[in-house]
C-alpha positions as CSV (number, residue, x, y, z in Angstrom):
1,X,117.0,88.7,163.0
2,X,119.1,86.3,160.8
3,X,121.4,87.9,158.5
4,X,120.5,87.9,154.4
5,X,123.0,87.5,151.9
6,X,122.2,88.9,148.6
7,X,124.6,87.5,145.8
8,X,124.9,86.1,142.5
9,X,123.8,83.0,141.7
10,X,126.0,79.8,140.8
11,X,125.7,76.2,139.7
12,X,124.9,75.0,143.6
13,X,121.9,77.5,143.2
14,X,120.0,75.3,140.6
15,X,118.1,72.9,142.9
16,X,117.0,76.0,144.7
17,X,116.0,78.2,141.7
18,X,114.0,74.9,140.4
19,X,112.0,74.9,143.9
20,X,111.5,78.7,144.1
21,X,109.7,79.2,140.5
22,X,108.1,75.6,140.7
23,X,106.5,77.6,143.9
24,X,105.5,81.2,141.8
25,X,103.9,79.2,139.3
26,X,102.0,76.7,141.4
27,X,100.6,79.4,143.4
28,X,99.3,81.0,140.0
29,X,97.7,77.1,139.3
30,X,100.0,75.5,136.9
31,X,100.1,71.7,137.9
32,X,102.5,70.5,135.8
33,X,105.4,71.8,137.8
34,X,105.4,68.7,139.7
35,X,106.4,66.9,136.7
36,X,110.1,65.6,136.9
37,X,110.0,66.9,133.0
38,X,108.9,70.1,133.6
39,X,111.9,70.2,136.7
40,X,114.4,68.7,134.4
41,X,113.6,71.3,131.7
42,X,113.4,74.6,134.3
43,X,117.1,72.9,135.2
44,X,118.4,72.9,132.0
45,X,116.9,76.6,131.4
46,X,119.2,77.6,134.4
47,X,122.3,76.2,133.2
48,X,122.1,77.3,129.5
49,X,120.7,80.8,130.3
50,X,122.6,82.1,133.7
51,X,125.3,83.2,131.2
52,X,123.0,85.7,129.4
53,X,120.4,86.2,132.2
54,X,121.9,87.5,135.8
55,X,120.0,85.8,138.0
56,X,120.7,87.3,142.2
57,X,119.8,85.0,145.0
58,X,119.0,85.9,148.6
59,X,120.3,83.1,151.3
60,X,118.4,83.5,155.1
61,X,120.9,81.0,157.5
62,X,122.2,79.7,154.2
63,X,119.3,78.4,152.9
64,X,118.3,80.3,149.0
65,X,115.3,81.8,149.8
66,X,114.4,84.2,146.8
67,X,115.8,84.7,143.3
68,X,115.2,87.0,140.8
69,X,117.3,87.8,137.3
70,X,117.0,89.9,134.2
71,X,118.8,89.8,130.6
72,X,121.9,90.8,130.7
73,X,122.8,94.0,128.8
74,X,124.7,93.4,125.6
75,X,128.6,94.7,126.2
């Protein structure tokens, strides 16, 4: 069984996270996720929101193969 890491996610991440909910939301039908726009946009979502959304990866032989988040709580 490989190992898993669960852990934070980071910059190097957003490729990944791009792939993973172009994936969800294909599977529920939406086409236009194969439109560099739509990628470019989902990209710029992660780097402008990972500050006040904590977004956790899971890595299987270091590939990111999962990714979830949730707003922040205010401090």
């Amino acid at each position: 069984m490989s190992d898993r890491i669960v852990r934070d996610a980071n910059g190097a991440d957003r490729s990944a996270w791009v792939s993973l909910r172009a994936s969800m939301f294909r599977a529920m039908g939406v086409d236009e996720v194969d439109d560099p726009v739509w990628q470019e946009s989902a990209a710029t979502w992660f780097d402008r929101r990972s500050e006040d959304v904590h977004i956790v990866v899971v890595e299987v032989d270091s590939e990111v193969v999962a990714a979830t988040g949730r707003r922040r709580s205010p401090s």
